[in-house]
LOPALO-604097 format. One line per field, with one value per atom (N, C-alpha, C): chain; y, z, x; residue number from 1; atom name; residue in one letter. Coordinates in steps of 0.001 Angstrom, whole numbers, plus 500000, padded with zeros to 6 digits. Layout:
c = A;... .
y = Y;... .
z = Z;... .
x = X;... .
k = NUM;... .
a = CA;... .
r = A;... .
This chain:
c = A;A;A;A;A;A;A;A;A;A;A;A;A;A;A;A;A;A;A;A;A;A;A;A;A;A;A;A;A;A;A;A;A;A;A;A;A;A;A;A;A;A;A;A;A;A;A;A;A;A;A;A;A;A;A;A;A;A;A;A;A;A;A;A;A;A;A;A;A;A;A;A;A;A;A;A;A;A;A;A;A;A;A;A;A;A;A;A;A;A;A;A;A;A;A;A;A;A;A;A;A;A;A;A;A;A;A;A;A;A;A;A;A;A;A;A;A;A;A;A;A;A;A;A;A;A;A;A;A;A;A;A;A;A;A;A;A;A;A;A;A;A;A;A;A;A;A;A;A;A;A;A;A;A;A;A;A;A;A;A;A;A;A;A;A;A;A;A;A;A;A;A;A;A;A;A;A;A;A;A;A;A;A;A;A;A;A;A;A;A;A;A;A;A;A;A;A;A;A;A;A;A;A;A;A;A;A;A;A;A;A;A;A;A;A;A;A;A;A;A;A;A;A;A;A;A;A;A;A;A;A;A;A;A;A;A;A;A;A;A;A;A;A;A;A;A;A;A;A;A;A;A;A;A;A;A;A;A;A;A;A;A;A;A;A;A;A;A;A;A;A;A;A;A;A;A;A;A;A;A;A;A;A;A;A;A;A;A;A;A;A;A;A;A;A;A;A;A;A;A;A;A;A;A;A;A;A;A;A;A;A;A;A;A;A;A;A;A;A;A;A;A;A;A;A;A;A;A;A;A;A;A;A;A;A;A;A;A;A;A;A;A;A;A;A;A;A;A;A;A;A;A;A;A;A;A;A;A;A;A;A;A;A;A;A;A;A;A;A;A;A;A;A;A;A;A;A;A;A;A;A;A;A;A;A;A;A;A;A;A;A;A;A;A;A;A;A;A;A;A;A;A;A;A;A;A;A;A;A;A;A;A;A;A;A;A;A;A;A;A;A;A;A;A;A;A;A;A;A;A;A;A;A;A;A;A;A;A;A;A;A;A;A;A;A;A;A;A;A;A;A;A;A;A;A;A;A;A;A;A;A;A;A;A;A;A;A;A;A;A;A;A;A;A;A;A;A;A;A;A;A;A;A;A;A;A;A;A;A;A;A;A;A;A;A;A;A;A;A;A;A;A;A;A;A;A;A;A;A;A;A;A;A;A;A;A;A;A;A;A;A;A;A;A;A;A;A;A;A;A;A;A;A;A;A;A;A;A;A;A;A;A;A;A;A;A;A;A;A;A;A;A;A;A;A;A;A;A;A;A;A;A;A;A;A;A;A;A;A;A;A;A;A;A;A;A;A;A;A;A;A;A;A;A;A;A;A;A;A;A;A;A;A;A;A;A;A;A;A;A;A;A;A;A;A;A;A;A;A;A;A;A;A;A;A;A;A;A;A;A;A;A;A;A;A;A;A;A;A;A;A;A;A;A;A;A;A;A;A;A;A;A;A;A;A;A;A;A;A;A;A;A;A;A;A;A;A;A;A;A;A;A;A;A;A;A;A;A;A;A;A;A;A;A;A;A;A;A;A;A;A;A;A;A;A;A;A;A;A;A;A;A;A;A;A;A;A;A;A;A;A;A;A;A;A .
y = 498801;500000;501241;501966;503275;504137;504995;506021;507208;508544;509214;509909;509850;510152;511384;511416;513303;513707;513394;514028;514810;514005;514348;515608;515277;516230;517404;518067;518628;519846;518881;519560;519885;518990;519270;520014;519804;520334;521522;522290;523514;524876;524514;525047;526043;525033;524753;525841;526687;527747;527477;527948;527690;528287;527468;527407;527492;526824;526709;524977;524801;523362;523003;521679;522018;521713;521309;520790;519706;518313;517153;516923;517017;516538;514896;514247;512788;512722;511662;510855;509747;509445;508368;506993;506674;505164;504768;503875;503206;503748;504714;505645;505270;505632;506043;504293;504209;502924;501657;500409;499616;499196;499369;499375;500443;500702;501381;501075;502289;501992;501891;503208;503440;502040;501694;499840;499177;499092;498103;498284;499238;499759;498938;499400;499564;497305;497185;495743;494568;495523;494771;495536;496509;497357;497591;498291;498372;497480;498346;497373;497578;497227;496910;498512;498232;499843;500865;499665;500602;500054;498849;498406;499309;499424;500582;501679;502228;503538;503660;502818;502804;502454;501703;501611;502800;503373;504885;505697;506229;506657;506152;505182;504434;504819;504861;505402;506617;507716;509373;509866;508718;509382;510176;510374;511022;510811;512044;512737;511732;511338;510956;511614;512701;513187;512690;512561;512311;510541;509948;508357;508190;508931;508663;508931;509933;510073;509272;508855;508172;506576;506134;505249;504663;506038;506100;506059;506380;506468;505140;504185;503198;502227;502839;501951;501932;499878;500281;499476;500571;499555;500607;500038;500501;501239;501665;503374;501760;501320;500054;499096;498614;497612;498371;499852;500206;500569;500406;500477;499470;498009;497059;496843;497013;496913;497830;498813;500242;499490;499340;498355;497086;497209;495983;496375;497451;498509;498231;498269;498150;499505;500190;500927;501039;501883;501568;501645;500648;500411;500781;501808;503080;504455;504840;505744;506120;505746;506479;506487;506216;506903;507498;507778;508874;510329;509728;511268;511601;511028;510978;511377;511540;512232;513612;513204;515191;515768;515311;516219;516815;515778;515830;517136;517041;518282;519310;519651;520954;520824;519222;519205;519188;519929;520171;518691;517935;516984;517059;516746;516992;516065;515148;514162;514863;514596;515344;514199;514019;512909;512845;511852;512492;510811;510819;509702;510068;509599;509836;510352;511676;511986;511182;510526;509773;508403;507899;506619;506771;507908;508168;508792;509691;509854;508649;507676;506559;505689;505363;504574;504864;506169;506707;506649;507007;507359;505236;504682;503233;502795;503479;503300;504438;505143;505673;507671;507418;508599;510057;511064;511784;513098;513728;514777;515728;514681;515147;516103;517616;518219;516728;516655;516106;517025;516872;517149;516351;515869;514760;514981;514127;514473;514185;515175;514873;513373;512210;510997;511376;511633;511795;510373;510135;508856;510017;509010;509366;508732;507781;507139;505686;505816;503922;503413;503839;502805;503558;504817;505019;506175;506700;507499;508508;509610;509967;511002;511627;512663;514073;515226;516665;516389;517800;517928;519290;519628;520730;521732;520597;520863;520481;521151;520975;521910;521901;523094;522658;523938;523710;523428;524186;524286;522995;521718;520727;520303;520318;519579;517847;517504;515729;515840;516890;516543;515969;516200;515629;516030;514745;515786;516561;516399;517354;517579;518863;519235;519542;518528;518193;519845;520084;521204;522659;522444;523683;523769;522800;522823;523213;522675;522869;524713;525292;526584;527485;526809;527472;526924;526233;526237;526738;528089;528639;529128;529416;530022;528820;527950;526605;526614;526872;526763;525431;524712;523021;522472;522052;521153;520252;518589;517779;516736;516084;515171;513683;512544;511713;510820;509879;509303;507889;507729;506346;505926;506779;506092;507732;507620;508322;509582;509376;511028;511647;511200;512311;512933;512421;513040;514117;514899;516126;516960;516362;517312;517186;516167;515943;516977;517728;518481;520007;519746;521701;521759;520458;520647;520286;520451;520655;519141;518085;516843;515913;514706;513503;512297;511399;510369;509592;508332;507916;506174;505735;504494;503710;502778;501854;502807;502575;503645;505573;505665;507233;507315;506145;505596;505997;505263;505593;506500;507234;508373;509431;509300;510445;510550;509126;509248;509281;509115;509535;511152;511790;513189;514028;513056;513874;514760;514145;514505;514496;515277;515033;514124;513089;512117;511126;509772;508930;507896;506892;505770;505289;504994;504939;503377;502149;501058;501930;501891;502746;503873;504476;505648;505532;504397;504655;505354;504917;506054;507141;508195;509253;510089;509150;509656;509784;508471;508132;509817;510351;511366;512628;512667;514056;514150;513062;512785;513068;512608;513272;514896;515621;516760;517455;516918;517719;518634;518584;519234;520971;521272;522093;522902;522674;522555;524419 .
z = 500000;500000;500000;498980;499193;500446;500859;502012;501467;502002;501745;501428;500615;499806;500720;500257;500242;499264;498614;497563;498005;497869;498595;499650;500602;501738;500944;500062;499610;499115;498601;497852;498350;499527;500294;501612;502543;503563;503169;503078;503375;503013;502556;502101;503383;504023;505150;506013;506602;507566;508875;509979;511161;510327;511279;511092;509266;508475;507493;507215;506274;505997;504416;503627;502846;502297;501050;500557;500177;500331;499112;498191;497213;496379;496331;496006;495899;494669;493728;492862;493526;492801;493684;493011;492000;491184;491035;491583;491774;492642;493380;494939;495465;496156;497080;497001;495747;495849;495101;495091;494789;493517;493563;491744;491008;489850;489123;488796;489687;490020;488422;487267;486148;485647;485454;485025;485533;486756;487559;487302;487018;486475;485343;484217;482908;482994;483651;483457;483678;484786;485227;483976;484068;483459;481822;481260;480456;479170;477889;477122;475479;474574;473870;472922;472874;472487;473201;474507;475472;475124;474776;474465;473478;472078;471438;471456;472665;473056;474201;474793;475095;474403;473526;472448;472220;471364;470617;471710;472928;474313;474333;474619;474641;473235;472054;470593;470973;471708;471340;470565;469993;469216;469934;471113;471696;473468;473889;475237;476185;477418;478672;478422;478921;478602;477672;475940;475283;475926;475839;476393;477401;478661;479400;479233;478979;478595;477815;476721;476419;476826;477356;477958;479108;479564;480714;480016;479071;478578;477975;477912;477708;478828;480124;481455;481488;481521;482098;483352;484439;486000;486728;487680;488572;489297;490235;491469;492687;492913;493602;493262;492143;491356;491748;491113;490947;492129;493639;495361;495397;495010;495253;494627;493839;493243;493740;494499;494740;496298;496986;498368;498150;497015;497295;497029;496600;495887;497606;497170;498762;498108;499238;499341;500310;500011;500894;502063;502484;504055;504828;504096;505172;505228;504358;503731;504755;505268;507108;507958;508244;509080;508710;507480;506666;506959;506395;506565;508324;509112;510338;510943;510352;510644;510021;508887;508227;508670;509358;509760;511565;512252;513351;513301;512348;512061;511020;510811;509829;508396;507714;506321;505594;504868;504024;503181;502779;501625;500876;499358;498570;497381;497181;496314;494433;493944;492664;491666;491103;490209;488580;488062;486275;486744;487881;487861;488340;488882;489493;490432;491053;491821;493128;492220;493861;493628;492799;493148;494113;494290;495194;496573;496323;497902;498477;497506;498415;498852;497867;498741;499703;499831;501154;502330;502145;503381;503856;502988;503291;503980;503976;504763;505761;506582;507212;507221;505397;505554;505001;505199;504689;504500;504759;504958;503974;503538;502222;500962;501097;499342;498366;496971;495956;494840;493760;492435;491927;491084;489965;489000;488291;487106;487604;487367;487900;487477;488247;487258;488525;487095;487254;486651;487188;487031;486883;486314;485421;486604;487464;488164;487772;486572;486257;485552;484601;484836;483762;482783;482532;483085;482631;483751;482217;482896;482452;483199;482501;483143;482612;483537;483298;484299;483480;483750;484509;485703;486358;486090;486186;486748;485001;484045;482511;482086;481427;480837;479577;478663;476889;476264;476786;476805;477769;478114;478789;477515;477724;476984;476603;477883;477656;477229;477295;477259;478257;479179;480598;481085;481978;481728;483400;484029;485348;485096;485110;484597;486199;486004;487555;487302;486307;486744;486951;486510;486985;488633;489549;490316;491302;490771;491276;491286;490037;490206;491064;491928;492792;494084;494471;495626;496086;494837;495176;496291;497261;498286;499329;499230;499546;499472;500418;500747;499888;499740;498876;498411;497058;496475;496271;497214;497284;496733;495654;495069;495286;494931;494873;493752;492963;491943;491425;490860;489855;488572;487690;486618;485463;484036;482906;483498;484171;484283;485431;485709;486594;486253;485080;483973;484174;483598;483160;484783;485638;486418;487723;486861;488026;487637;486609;485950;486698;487371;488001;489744;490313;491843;491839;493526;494253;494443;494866;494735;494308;493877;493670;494442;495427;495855;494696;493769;492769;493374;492175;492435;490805;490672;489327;488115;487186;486116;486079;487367;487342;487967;488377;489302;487914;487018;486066;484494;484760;483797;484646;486164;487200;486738;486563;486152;484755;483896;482935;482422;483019;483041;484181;484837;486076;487339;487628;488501;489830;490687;491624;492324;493222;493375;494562;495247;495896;495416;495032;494660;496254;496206;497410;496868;498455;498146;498208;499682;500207;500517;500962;501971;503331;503850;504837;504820;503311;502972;502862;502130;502653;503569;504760;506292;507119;506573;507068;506535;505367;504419;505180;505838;506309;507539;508806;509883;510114;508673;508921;508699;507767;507794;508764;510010;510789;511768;511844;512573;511480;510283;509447;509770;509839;509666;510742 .
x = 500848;500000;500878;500640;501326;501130;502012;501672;502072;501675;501974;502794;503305;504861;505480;506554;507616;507349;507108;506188;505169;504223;502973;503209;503868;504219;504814;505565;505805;504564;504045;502508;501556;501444;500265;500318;501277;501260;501673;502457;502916;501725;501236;499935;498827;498995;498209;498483;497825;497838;497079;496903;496035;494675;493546;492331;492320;492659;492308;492297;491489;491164;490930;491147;490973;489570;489178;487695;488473;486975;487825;486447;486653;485859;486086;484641;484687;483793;484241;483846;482318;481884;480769;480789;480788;480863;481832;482292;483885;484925;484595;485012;484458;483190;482739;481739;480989;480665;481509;481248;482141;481726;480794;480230;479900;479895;479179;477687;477142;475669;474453;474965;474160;474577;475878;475943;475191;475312;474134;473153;472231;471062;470676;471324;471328;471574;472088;472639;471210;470601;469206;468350;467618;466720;466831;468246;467716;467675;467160;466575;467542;467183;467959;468819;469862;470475;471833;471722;472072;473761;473522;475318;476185;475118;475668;475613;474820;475205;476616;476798;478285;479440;479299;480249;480610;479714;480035;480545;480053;480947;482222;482507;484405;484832;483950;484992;484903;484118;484547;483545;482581;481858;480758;480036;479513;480239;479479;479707;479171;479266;478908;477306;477216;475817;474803;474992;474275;474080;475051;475275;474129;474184;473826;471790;472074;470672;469824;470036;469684;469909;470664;470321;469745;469125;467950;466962;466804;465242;465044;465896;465553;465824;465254;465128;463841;463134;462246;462461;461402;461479;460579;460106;459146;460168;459819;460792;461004;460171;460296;461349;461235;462523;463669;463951;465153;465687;464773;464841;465492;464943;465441;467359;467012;468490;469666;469369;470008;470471;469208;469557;470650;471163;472205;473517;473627;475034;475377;476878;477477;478773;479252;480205;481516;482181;483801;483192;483039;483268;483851;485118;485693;485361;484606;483857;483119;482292;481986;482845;483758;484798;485577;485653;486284;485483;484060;482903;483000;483373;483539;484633;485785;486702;486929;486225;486119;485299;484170;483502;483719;484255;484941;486026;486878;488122;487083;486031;485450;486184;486464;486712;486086;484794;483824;484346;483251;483335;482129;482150;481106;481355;480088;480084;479834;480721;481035;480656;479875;479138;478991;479279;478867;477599;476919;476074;474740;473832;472532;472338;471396;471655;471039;469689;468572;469696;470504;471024;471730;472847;473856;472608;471659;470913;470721;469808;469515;470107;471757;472992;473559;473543;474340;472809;472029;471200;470865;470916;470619;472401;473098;474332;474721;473696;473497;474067;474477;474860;474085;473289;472042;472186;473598;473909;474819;475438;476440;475905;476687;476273;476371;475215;474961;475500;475978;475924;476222;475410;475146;473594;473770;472798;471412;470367;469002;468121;467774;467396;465896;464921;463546;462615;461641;460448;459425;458284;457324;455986;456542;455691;455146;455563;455405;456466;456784;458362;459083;459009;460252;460437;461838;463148;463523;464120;464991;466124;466940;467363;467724;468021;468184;469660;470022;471376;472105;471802;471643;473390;474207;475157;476207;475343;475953;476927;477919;478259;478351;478101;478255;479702;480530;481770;482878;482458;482972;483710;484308;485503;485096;485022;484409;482952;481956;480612;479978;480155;479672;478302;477709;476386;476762;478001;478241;479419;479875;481288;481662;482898;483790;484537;485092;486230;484957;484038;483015;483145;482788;483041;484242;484868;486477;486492;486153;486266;484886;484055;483016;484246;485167;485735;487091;487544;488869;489172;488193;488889;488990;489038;489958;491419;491960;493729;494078;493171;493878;492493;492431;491227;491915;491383;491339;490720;490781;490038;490695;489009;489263;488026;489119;488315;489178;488702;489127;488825;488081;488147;488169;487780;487766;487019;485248;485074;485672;487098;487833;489314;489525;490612;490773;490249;489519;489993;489178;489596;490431;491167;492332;493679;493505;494576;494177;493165;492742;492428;492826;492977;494330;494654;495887;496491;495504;496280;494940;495547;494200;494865;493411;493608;493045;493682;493298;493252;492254;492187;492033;492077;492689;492977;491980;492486;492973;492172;493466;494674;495047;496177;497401;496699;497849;497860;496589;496458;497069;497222;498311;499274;500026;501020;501546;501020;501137;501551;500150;500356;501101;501668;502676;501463;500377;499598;499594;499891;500318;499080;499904;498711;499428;498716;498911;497761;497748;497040;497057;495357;494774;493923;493987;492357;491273;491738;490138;490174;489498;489046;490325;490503;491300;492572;492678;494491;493855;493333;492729;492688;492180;491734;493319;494068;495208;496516;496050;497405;496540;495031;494530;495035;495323;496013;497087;498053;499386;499607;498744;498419;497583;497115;496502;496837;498077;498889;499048;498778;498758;497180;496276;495265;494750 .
k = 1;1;1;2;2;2;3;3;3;4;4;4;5;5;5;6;6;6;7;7;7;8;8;8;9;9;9;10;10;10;11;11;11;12;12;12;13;13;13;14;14;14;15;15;15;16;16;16;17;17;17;18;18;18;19;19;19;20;20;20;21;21;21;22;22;22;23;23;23;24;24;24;25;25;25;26;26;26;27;27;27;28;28;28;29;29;29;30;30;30;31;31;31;32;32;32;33;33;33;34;34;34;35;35;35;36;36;36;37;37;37;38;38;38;39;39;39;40;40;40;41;41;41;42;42;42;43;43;43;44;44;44;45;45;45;46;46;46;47;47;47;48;48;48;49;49;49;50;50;50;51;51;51;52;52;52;53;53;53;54;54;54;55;55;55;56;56;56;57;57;57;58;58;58;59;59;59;60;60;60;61;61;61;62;62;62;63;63;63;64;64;64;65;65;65;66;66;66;67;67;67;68;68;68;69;69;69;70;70;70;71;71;71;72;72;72;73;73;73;74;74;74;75;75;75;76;76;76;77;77;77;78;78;78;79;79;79;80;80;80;81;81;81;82;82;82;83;83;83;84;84;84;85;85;85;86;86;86;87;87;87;88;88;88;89;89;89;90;90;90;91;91;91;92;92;92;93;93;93;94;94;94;95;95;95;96;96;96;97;97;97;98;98;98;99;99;99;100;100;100;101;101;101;102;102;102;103;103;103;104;104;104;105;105;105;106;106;106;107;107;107;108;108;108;109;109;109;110;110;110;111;111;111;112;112;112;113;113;113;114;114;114;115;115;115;116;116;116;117;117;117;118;118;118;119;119;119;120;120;120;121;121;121;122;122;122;123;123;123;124;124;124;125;125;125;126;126;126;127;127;127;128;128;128;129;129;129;130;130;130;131;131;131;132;132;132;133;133;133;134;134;134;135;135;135;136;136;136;137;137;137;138;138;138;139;139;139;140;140;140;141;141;141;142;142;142;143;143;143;144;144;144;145;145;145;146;146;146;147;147;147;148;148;148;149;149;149;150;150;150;151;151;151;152;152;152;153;153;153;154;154;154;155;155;155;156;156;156;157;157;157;158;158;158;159;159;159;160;160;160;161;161;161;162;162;162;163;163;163;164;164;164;165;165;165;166;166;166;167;167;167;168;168;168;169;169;169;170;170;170;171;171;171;172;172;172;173;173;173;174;174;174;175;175;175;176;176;176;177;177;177;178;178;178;179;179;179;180;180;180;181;181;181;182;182;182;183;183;183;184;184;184;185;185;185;186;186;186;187;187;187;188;188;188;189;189;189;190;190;190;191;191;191;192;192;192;193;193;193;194;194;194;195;195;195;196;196;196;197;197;197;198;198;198;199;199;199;200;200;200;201;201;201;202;202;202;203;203;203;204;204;204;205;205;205;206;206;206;207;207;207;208;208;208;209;209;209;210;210;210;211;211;211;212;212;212;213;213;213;214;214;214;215;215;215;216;216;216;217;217;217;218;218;218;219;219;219;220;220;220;221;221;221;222;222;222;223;223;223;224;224;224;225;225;225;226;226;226;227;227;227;228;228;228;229;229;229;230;230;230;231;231;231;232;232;232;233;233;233;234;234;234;235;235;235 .
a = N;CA;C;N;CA;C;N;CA;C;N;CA;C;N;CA;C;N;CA;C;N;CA;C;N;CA;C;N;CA;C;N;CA;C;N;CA;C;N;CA;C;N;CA;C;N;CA;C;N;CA;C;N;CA;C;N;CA;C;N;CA;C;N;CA;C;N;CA;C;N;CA;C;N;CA;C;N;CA;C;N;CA;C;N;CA;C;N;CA;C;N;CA;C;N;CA;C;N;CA;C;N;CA;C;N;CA;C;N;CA;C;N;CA;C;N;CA;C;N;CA;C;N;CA;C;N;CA;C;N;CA;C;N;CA;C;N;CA;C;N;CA;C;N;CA;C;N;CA;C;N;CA;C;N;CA;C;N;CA;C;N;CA;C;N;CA;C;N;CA;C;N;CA;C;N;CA;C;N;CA;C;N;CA;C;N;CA;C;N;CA;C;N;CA;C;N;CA;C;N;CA;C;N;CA;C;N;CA;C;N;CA;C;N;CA;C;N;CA;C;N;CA;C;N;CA;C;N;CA;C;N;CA;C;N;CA;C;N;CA;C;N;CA;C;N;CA;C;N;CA;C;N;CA;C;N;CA;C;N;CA;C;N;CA;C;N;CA;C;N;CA;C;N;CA;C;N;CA;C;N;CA;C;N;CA;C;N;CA;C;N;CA;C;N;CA;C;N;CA;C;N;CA;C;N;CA;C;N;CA;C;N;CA;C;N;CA;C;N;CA;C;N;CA;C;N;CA;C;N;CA;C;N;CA;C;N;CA;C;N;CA;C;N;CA;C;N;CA;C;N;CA;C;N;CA;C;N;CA;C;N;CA;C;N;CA;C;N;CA;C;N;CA;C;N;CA;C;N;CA;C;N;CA;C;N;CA;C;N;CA;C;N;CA;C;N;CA;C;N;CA;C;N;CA;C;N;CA;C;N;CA;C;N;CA;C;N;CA;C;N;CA;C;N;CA;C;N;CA;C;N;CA;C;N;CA;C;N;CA;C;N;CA;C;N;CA;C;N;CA;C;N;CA;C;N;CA;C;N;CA;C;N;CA;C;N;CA;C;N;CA;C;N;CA;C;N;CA;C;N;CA;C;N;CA;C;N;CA;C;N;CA;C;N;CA;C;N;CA;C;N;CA;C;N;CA;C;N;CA;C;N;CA;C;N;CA;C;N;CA;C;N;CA;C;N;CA;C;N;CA;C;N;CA;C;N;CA;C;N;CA;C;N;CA;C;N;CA;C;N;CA;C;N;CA;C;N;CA;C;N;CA;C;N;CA;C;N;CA;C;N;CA;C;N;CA;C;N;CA;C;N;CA;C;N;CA;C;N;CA;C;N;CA;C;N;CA;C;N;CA;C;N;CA;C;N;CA;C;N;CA;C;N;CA;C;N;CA;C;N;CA;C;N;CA;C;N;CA;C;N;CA;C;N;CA;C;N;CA;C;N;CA;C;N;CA;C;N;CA;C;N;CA;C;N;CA;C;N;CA;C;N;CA;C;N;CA;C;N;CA;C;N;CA;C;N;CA;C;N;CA;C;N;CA;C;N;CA;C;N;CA;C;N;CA;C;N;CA;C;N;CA;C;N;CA;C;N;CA;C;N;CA;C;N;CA;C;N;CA;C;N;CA;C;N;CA;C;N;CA;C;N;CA;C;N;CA;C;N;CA;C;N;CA;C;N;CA;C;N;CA;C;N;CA;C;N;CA;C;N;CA;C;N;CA;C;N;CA;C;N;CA;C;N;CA;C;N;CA;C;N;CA;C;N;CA;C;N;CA;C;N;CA;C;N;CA;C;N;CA;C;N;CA;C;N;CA;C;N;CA;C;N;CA;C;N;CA;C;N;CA;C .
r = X;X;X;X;X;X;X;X;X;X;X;X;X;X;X;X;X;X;X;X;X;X;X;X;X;X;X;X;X;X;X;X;X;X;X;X;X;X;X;X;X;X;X;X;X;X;X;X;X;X;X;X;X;X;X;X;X;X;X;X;X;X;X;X;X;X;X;X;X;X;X;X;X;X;X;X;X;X;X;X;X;X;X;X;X;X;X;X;X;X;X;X;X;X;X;X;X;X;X;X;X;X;X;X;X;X;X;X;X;X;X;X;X;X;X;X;X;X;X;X;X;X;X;X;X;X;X;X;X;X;X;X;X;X;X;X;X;X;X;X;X;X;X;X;X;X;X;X;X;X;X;X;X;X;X;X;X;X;X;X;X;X;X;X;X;X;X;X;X;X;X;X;X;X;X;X;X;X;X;X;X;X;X;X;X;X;X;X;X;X;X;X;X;X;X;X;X;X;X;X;X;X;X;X;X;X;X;X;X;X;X;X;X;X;X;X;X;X;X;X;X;X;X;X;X;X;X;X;X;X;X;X;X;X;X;X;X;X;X;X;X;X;X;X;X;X;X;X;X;X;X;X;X;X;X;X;X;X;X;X;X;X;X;X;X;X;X;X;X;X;X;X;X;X;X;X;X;X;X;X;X;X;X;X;X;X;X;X;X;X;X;X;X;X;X;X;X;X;X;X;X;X;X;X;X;X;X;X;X;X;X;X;X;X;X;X;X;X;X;X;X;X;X;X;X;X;X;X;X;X;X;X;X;X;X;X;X;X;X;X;X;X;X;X;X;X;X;X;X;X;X;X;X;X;X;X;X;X;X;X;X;X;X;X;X;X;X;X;X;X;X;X;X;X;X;X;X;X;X;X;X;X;X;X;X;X;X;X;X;X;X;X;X;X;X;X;X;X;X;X;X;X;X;X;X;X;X;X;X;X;X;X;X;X;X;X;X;X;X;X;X;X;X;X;X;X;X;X;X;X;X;X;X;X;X;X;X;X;X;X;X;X;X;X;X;X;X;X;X;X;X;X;X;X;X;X;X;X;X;X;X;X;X;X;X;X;X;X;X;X;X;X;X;X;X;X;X;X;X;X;X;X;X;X;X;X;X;X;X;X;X;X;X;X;X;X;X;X;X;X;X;X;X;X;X;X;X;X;X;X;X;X;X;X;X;X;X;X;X;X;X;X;X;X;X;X;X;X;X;X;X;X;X;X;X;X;X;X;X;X;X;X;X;X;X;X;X;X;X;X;X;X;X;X;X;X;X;X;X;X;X;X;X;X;X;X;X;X;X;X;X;X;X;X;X;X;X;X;X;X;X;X;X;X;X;X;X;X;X;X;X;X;X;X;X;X;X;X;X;X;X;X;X;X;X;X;X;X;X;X;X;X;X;X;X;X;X;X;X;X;X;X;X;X;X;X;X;X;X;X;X;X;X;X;X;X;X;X;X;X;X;X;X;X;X;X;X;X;X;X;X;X;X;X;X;X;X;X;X;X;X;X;X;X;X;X;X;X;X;X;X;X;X;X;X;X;X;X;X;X;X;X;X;X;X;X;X;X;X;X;X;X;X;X;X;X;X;X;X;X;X;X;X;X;X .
């Protein structure tokens, strides 16, 4: 397991002034939960189309956004079914004592999503957690079984086409002494190039390094909690 580098310490601590803290942004599908929840969805629910609308997504030929959208509208399932299936998503199991130590020390955390926003409410509140800022894409029901979604948190100008532009965010939290992120897969590219450090996990583990990102490849949540500990003495 990696630890927190001299590296790391380099980048991150000195930063740090009394009574200042930083923000961490979190990823939610393959972070925060252990699956990718719209897969899981789409894997039970939907119906035929949805394979080649991800195809064309992995070629480039369309945006996350267009992808995604349309492959909600071809979910069908009752608000009940898609309860049931949502009740079985399991998440980092260190992930509450993580939210438990940031909120213990005043470390603002905020779930940064290119995924659902009621999938991520109802995984966290069914794992006791109800309190966390949301941004993620609006997924609305009709009341009998199809879905779709709106995109609150869009920009025209996203580079990837996202239907939640991560680096929009990043720039509503500059007066943050350090933006802290954490993610693991493709929609956190993008905006691992415009915060201060990234906790990464499989595939941004090594698009970090690729692009020289300052970073620590993290399992869980516990390295995290473990690199804010050694920095608390900054704080």
């Amino acid at each position: 397991m990696n630890t927190f580098s001299p590296i790391a310490n380099r980048l991150f601590y000195p930063s740090y002034t009394q009574h200042q803290t930083p923000i961490v942004l979190c990823d939610f599908d393959g972070t925060i939960s252990i699956k990718d929840v719209t897969d899981t969805l789409l894997s039970y629910f939907g119906q035929d189309g949805c394979d080649e609308l991800e195809e064309l997504w992995v070629n480039g030929k369309i945006g996350s956004q267009e992808c995604m959208s349309k492959q909600i509208a071809l979910m069908d399932a009752s608000l009940e079914e898609v309860n049931q299936v949502l009740s079985k998503i399991e998440i980092d199991p260190m992930f509450k004592s993580f939210i438990d130590y940031t909120e213990k020390n005043n470390i603002p955390v905020h779930v940064v999503s290119d995924g659902l926003d009621y999938s991520i409410q109802f995984i966290l509140k069914h794992h006791g957690i109800e309190h966390l800022p949301i941004f993620a894409n609006q997924l609305l029901h009709d009341n009998v079984r199809s879905w779709r979604l709106e995109f609150p948190y869009s920009n025209k100008d996203c580079i990837k086409q996202s239907g939640n532009c991560k680096c929009n965010h990043v720039k509503q939290q500059q007066f943050f002494p350090k933006i802290l992120y954490v993610g693991d897969g493709t929609s956190d590219y993008c905006v691992s190039h415009n915060v201060d450090y990234v906790f990464a996990k499989d595939k941004l583990v090594d698009y970090c390094k690729k692009n020289k990102i300052a970073h620590c490849a993290i399992n869980s949540f516990t390295d995290v909690t473990k690199a804010l500990e050694q920095a608390q003495s900054f704080f």
